[in-house]
TILOBA-363633 format. One line per 2 residues: number of its first residue (from 1); their letters; for each residue x, y, z of N, C-alpha, C, O. Coordinates in steps of 0.05 Angstrom, whole numbers. Example, Ala and Ser with C-alpha at 12.3 -4.5 7.8 and 13.67 -1.06 7.14 Angstrom:
TILOBA-363633
1 = AS = 264,-114,156,246,-90,156,264,-66,156,285,-66,169 | 257,-45,142,273,-21,143,258,1,157,268,23,161
end
This chain:
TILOBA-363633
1 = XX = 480,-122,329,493,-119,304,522,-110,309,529,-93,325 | 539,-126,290,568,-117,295,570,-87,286,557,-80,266
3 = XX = 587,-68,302,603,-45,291,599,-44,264,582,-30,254 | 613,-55,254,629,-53,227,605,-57,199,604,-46,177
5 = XX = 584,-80,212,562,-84,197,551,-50,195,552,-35,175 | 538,-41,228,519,-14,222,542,7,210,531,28,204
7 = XX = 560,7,207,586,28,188,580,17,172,560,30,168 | 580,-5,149,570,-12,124,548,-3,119,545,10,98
9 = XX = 529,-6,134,500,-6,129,500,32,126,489,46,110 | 514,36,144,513,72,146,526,80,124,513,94,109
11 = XX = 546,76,119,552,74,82,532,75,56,530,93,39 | 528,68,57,506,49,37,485,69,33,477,80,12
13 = XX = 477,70,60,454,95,60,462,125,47,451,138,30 | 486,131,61,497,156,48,506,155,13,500,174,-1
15 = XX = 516,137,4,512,133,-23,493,138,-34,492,158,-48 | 465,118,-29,442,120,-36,442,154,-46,447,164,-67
17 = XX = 433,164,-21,428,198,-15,451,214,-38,444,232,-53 | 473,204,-37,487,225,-51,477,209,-88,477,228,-104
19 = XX = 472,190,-99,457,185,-126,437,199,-125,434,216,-142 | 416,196,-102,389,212,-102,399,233,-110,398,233,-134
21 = XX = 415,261,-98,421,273,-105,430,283,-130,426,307,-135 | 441,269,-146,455,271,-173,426,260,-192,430,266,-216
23 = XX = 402,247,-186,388,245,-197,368,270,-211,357,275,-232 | 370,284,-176,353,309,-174,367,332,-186,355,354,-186
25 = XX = 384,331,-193,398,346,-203,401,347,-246,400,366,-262 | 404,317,-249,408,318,-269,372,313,-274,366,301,-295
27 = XX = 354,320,-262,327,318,-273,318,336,-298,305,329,-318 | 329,365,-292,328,382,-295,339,379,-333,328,395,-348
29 = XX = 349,369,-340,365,354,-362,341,355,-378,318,351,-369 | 351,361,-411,322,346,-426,334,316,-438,319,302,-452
31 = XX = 357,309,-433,364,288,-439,367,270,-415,383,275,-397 | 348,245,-416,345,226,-391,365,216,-392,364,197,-377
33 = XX = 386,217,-402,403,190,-405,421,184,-376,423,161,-367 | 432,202,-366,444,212,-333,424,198,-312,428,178,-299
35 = XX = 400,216,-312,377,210,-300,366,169,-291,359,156,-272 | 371,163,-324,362,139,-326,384,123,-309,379,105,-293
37 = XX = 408,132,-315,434,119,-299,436,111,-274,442,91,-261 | 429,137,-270,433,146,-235,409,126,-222,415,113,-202
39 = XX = 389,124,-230,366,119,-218,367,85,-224,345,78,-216 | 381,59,-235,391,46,-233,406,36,-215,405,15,-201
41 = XX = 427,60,-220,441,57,-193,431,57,-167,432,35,-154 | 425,73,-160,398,81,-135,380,56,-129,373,47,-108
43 = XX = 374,47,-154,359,13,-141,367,-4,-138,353,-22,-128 | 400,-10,-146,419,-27,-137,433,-25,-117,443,-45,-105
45 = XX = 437,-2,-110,439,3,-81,426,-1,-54,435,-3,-31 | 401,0,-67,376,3,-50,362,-27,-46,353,-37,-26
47 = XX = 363,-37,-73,365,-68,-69,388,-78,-43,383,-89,-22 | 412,-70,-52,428,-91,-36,426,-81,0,432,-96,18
49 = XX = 415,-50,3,409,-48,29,385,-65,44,383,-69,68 | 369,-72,22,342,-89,33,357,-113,38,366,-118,61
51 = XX = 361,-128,20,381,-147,24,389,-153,46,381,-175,55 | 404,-139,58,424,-136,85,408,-129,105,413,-138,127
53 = XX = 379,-106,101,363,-119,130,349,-139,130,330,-141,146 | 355,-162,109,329,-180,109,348,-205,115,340,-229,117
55 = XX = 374,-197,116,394,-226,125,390,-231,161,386,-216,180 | 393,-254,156,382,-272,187,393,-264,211,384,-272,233
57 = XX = 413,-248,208,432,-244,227,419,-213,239,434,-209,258 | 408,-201,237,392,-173,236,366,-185,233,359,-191,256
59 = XX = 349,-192,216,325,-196,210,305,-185,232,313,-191,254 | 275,-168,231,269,-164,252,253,-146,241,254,-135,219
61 = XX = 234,-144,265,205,-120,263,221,-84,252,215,-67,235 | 240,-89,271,259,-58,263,271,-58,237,266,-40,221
63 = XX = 286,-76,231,293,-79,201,268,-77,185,270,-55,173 | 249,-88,180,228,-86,164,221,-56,163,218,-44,142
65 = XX = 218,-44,191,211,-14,188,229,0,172,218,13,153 | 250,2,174,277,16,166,276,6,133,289,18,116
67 = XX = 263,-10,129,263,-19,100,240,1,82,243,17,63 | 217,-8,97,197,15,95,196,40,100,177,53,92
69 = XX = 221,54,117,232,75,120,243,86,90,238,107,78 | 260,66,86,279,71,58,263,77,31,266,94,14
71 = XX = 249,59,34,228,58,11,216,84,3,220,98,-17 | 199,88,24,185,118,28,206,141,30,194,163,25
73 = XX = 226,145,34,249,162,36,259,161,6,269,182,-2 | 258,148,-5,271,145,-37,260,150,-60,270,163,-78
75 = XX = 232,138,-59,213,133,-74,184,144,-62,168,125,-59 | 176,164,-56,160,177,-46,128,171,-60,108,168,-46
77 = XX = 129,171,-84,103,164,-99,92,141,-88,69,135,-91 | 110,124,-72,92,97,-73,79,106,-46,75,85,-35
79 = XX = 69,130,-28,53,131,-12,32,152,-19,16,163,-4 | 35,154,-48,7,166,-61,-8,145,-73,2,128,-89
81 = XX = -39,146,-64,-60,137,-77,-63,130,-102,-68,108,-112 | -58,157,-113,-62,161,-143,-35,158,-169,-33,162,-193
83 = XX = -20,151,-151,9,139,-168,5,133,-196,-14,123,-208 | 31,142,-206,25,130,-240,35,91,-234,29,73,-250
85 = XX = 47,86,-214,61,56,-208,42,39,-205,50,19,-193 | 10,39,-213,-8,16,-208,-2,13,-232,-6,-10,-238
87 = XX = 9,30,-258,6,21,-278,30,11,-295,28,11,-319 | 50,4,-285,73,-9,-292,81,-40,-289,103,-49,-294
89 = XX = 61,-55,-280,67,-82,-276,41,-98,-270,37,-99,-246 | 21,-112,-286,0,-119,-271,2,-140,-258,-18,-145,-244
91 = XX = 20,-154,-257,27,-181,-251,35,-163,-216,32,-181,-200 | 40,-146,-205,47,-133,-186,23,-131,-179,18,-142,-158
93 = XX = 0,-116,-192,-19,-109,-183,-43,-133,-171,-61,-137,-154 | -28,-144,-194,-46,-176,-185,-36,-180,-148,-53,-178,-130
95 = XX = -19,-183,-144,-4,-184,-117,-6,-156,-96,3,-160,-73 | -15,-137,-100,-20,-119,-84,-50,-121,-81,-56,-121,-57
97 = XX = -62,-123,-91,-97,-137,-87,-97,-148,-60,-104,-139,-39 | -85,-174,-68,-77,-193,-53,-74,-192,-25,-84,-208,-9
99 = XX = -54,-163,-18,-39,-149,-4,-67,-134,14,-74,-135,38 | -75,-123,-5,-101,-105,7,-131,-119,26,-148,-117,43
101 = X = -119,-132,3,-151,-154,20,-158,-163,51,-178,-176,56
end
């Protein structure tokens, strides 16, 4: 990987982290409206980092981890069992079945 790519990519990440932050912060809020923002942001970010380990030029067993790294680093519920996220999309769940089988 070029320099300049893993300095983007190392970017990106630190963004991420500093929205997380401002998420956790404005949680505390009884008005979501900040919250709702931030955490948008945070998946557009986080989108476009998957993105970039899943381009051909990188692509790879390590990238995939680092993806699944991110995931679980961000979004922590999705490595609980008992998640409220089976129940937000069944058309997803239809596909994690799938996944499990």
């Amino acid at each position: 990987m070029q320099e300049s790519k893993k300095h983007q990519l190392h970017d990106l990440i630190e963004k991420i982290d500093r929205v997380d932050q401002l998420i956790k912060f404005h949680s505390s809020n009884p008005s979501s409206f900040m919250s709702e923002q931030y955490e948008s942001k945070k998946e557009k970010l986080l989108s476009y980092l998957i993105d970039e380990l899943v381009d051909s030029k990188i692509r790879s067993p390590h990238s995939f981890r680092l993806i699944f790294m991110a995931l679980l680093k961000y979004y922590p519920e999705i490595s609980d069992e008992n998640s409220n996220l089976r129940k937000t999309n069944s058309s997803l769940n239809d596909l994690e079945a799938v996944l499990i089988a």
